[in-house]
C-alpha positions as CSV (number, residue, x, y, z in Angstrom):
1,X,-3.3,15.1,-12.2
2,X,-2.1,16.9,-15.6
3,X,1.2,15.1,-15.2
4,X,-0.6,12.0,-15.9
5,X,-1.5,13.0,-19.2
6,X,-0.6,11.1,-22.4
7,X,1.9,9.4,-20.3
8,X,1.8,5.5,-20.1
9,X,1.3,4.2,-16.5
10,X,1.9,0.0,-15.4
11,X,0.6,-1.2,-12.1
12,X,1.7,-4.6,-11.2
13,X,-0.3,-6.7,-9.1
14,X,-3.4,-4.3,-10.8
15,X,-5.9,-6.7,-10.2
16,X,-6.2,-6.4,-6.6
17,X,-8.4,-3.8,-4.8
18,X,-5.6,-1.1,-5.4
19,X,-5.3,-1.3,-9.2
20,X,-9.1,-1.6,-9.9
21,X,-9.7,2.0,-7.6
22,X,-6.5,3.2,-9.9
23,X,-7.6,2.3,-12.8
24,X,-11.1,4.5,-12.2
25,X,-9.5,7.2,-11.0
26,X,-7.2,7.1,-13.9
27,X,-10.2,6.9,-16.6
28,X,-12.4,9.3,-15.2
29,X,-9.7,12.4,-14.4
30,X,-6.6,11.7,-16.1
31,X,-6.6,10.9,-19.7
32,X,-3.5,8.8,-20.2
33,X,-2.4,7.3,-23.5
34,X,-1.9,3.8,-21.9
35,X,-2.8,1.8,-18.4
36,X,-1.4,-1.4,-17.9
37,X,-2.3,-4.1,-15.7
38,X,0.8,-6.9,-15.1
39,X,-0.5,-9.5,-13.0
40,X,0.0,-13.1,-12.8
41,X,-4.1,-14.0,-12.0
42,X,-5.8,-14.9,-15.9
43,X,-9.3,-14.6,-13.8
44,X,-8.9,-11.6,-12.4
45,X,-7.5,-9.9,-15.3
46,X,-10.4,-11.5,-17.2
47,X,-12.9,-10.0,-14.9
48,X,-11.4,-6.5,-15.2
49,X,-11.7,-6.6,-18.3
50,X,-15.3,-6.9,-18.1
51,X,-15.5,-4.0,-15.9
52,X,-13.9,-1.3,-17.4
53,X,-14.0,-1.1,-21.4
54,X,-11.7,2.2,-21.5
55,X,-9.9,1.5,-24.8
56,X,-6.1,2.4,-23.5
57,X,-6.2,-0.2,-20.5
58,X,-4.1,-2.9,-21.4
59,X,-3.3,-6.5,-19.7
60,X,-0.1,-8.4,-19.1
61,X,0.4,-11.7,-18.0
62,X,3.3,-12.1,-15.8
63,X,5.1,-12.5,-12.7
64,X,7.4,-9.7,-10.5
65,X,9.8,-12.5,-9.8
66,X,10.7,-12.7,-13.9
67,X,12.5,-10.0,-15.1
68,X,12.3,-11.1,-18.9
69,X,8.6,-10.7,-18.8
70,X,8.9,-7.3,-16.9
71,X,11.5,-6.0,-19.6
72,X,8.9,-7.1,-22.5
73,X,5.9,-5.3,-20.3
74,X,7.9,-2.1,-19.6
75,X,8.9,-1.0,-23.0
76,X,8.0,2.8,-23.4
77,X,6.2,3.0,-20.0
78,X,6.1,6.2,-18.3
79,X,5.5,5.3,-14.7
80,X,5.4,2.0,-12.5
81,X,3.3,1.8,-9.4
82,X,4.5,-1.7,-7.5
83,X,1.2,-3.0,-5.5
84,X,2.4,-6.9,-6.1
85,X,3.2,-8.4,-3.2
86,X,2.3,-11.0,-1.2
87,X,0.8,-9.8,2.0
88,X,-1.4,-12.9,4.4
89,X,1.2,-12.5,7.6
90,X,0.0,-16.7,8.1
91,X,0.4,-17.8,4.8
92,X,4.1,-15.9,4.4
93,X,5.2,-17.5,7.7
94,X,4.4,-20.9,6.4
95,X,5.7,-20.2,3.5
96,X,8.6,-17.8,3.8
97,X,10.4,-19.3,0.6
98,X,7.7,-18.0,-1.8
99,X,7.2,-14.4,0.5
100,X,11.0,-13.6,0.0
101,X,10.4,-14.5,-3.8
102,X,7.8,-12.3,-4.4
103,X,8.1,-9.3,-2.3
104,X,12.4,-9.1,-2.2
105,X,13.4,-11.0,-5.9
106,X,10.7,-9.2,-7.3
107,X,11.7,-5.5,-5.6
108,X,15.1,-6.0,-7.2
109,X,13.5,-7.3,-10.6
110,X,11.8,-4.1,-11.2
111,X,14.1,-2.0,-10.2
112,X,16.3,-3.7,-12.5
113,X,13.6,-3.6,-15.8
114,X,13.4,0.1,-15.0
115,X,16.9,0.6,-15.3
116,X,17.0,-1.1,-18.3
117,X,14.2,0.5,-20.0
118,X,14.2,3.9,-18.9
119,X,10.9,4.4,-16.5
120,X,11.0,7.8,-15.0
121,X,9.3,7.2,-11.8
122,X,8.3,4.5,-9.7
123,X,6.2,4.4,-6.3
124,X,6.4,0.9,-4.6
125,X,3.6,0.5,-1.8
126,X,4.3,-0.9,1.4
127,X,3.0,-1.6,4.5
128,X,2.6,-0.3,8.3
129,X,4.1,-3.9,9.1
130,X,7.5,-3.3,7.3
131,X,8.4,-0.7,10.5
132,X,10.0,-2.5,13.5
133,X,9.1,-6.0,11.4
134,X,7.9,-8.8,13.5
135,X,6.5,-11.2,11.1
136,X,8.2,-12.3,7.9
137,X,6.0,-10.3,5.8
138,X,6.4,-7.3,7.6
139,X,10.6,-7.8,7.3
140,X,10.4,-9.0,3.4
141,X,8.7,-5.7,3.0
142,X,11.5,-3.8,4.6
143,X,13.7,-5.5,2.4
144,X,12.0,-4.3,-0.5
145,X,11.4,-0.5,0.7
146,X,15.6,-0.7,1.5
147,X,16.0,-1.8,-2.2
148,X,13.9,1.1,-3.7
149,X,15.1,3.9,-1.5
150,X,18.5,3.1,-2.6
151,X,18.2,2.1,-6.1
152,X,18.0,5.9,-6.7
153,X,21.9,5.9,-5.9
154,X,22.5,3.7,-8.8
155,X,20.3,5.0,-11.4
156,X,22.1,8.7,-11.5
157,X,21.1,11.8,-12.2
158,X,18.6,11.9,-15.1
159,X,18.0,8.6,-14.1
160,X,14.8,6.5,-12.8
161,X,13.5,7.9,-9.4
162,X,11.7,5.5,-6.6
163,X,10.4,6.3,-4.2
164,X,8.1,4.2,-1.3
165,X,4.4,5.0,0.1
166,X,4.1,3.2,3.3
167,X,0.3,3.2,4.8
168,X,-2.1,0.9,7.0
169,X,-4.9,-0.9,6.3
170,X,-7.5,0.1,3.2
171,X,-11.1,0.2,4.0
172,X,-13.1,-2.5,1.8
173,X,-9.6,-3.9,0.6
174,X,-9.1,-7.7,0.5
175,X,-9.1,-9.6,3.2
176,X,-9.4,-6.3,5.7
177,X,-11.4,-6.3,8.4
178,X,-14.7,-4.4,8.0
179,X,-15.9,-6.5,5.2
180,X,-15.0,-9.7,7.0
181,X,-17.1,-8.8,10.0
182,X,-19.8,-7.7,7.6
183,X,-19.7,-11.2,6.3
184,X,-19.5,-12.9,9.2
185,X,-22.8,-10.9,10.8
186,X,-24.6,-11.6,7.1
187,X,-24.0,-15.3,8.1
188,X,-25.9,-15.1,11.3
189,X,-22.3,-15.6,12.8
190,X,-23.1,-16.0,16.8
191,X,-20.1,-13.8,17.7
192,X,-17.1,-11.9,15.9
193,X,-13.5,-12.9,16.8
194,X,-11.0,-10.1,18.1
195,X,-7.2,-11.2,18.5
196,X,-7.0,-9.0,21.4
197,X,-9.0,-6.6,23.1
198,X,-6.7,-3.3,23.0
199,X,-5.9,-4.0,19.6
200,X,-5.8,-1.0,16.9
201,X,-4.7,-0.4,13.7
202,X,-4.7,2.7,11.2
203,X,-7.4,3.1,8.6
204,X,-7.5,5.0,5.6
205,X,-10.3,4.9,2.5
206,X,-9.2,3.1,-1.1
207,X,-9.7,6.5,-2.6
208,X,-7.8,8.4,-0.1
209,X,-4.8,5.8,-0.9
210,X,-5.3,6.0,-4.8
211,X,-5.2,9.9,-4.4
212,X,-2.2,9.7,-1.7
213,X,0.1,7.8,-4.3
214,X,-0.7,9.5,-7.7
215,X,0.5,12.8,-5.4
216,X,3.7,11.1,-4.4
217,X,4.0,10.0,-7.8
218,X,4.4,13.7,-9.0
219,X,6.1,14.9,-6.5
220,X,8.6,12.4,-6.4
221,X,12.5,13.5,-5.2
222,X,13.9,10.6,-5.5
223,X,15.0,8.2,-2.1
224,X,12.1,9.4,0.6
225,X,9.6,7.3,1.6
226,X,6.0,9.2,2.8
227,X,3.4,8.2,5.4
228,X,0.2,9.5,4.8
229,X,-1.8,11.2,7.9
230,X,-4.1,7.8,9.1
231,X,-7.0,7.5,11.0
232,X,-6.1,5.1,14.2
233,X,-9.4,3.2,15.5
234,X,-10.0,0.1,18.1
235,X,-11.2,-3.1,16.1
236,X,-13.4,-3.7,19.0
237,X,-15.4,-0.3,18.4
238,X,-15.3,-1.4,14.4
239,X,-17.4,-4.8,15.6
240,X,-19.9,-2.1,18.2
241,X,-20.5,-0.2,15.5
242,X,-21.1,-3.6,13.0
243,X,-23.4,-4.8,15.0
244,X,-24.1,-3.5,18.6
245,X,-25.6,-6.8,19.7
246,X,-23.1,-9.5,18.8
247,X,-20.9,-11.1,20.9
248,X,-17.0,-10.7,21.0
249,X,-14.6,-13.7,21.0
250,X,-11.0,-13.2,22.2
251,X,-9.2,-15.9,20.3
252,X,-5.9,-14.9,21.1
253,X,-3.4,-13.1,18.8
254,X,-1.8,-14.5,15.4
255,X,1.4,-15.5,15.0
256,X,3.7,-12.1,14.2
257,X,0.8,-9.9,14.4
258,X,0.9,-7.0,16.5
259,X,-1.7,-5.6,19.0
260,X,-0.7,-2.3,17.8
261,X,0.6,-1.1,14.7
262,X,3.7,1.4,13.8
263,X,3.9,4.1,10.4
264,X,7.2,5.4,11.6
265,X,9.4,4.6,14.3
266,X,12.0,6.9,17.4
267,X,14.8,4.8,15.3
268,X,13.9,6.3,12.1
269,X,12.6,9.9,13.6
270,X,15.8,12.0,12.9
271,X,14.9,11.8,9.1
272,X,11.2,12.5,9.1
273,X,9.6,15.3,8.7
274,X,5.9,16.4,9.1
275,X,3.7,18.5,6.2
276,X,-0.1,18.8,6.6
277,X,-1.1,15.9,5.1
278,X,1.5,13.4,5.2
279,X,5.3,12.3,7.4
280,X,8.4,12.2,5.1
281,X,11.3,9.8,5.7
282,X,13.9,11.4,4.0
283,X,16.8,8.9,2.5
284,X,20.6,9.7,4.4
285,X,22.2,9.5,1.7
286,X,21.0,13.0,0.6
287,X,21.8,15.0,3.6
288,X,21.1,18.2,1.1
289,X,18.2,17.5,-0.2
290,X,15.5,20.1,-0.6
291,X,12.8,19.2,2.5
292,X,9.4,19.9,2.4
293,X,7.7,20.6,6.5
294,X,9.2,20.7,9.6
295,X,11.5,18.3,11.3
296,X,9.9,16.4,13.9
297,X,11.1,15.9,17.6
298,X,14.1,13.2,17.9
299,X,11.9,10.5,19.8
300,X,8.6,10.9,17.7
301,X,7.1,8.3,16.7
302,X,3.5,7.2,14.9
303,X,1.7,4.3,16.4
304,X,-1.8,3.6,16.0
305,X,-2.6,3.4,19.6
306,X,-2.1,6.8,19.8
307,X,-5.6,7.8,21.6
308,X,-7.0,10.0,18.6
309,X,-9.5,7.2,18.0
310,X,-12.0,8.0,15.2
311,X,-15.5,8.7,17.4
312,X,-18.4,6.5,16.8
313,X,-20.1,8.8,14.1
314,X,-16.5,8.9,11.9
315,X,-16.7,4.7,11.9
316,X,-20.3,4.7,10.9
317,X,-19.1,6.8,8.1
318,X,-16.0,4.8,7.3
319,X,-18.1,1.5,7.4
320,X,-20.9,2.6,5.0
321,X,-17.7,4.0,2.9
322,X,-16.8,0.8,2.8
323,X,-20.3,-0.4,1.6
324,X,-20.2,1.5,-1.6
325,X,-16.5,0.6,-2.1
326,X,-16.9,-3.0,-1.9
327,X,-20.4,-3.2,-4.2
């Protein structure tokens, strides 16, 4: 990542599981003059700083919903990548006020900051829950993918370029699955709950999405969005391969949670086209716009109960993955 050299790079929300795998890759490979870490957590950032003593990281108290802070913290930065958000499905249905806050006011702050002082490139991540949205996370998330794809109409040629990176679930990532199974069996648990027993989701490794975005990052256009390739497993062949003897509770499915989860829908399958590693959504607005792949058929779409489950062996893998990753 050469591009990422003496260049300054800001991460909001960097105190999650995200910014910490960034913030190593970043030390150990690309040599940037500055890292900063905007977050509104005082512990966590006090923690980090514990962790990594690399003498260019930098921390900045604030919040994505105030764009006077964001103005102060992106002076002379190179490139944003937007991780804050606020992402328990429950806790935004019960509080829908403060989701919209956070993941659509905040969008539209940054975007705004970056106009204002001149970022190059931004990546905001989203989620696998933002396509066909049934839960108010999943649709605040939308929101905020609809307000980066087109801010790159307003900011002009020359101008700031965003882009979104929408992917599933992060092995070892807060609040995911595997490690709350792990703790559950660690606590002599007598069974493991399952919302539902067909239920999948996609799966990829915290270093696989630090990699996947510092790519995007580079290769930025300007308007696309990108979907990595995921791996699709059952959750009820995560708990078997857990712990083979434990019992398996159906407690019924969450409210807005889906049984299965969808990367790219038929709606949105007559802009998307397929490279080796990844499916681009390519904005409308740019009808002649240079393309990387091939166009996919009109009614494809990627859904995670495709049946290409990962095999036994590639779980075990992914789980002990997750072991080292979560130390």
């Amino acid at each position: 990542m050469n591009f990422l050299k003496n260049k300054t790079i800001l991460i909001t929300g960097g105190t999650g599981s995200f910014g910490n795998a960034a913030v190593e890759y970043l030390t150990h490979h690309c040599k940037p003059k500055k890292i900063i870490i905007f977050s509104r957590d005082e512990n966590k950032q006090y923690e980090m700083q514990k962790k990594f003593k690399d003498k260019n990281l930098r921390f900045f108290l604030g919040d994505v919903r105030d764009e006077d802070r964001l103005l102060i913290a992106f002076r002379n930065v190179d490139y944003v990548i937007h991780a804050a958000a606020q992402k328990h499905v429950p806790a935004g249905e019960y509080n829908p006020f403060e989701c919209i806050k956070t993941n659509i006011n905040g969008a539209q702050s940054i975007i705004s900051a970056c106009f204002k002082t001149n970022v190059k490139k931004v990546v905001a991540l989203s989620t696998d829950k933002a396509c066909n949205p049934i839960n108010l996370y999943g649709a605040t998330k939308l929101c905020a993918e609809k307000l980066f794809i087109n801010a790159n109409q307003l900011s002009g040629a020359g101008g700031t370029k965003f882009s979104v990176v929408r992917y599933g679930n992060v092995i070892a990532s807060r609040g995911s699955v595997i490690p709350f199974f792990k703790e559950l069996v660690k606590n002599k648990a007598n069974y493991l709950p399952l919302t539902h027993k067909d239920m999948t989701r996609f799966f990829l490794t915290l270093s696989d999405s630090v990699k996947f975005v510092f790519n995007n990052l580079n290769n930025i256009v300007g308007g696309e969005i990108t979907i990595p390739k995921m791996n699709s497993i059952l959750i009820k062949d995560i708990i078997k391969m857990i712990d083979k003897k434990i019992k398996i509770k159906i407690v019924g499915v969450r409210p807005g949670e889906k049984i299965h989860e969808i990367l790219c829908s038929k709606d949105e399958s007559d802009l998307v086209y397929e490279t080796k590693n990844s499916f681009i959504i390519y904005p409308n607005y740019k009808p002649n716009i240079k393309k990387s792949g091939k166009k996919v058929k009109s009614d494809f779409e990627y859904v995670s109960n495709s049946k290409k489950y990962l095999n036994n062996t590639a779980i075990i893998n992914l789980i002990n993955k997750s072991k080292v990753l979560s130390k």
